[in-house]
N, C-alpha and C positions, 0 to 999 in steps of 0.2 A: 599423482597430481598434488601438486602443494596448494594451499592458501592460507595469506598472511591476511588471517582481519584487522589486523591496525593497521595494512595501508591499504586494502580493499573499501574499507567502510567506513562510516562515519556513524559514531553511535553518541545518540543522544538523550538526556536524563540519564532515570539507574535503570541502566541495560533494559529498558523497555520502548527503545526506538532505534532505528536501524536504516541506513540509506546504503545502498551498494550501485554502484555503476554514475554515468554522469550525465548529467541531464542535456548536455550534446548529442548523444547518443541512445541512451537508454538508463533508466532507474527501476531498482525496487526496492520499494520502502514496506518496511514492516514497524507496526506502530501501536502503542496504548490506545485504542478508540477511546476506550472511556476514560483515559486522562484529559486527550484532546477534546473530548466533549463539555468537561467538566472546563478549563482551561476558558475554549471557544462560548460557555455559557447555553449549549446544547442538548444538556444532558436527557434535561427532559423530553425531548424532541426523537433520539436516539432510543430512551429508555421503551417509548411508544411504537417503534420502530420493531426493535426486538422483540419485544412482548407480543407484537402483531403476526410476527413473521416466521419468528420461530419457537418451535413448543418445548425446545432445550433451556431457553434463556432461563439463567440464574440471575436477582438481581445484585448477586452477593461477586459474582464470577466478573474477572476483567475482560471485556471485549477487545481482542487485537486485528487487527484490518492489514491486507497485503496488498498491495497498488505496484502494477506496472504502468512504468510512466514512460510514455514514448514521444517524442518530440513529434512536427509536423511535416519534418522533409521524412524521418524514417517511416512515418504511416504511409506516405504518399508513396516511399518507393516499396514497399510491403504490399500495398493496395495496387500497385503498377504488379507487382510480380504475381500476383494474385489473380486481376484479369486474364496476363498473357496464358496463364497455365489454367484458365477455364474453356479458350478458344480453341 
């Protein structure tokens, strides 16, 4: 199986953001948290987040976040396919 990521994906800043698939259908994004946080003016909010939540946090370590992103006709047929095969 081959893959070409310069036409697969869209990568944005320095190699630390990442979109693959198309949001007709399906994405996932892999991404700097704590750049976007810093960026969005979050940081702080985030920083309390992590601290809270998990007993790994470094506040020195980059946080990177993975999001699949699914449109709302493919959940619904996802969520249809999902009933039938519970009945």
């Amino acid at each position: 199986m081959n893959f070409d990521f310069h036409t697969s994906a869209i990568q944005y800043g320095a190699d630390d953001s990442f979109l693959f698939g198309r949001a007709s259908s399906s994405q996932l994004a892999v991404y700097n948290k704590t750049k976007e946080s810093v960026v969005t003016g979050k940081s702080d909010f985030w920083r309390s987040v992590y601290e809270a939540e998990t007993v790994l946090f470094n506040e020195d370590d980059d946080v990177y976040r993975i999001e699949l992103r699914l449109p709302g006709n493919v959940l619904k047929i996802w969520l249809r396919k999902m009933m039938v095969n519970r009945i």
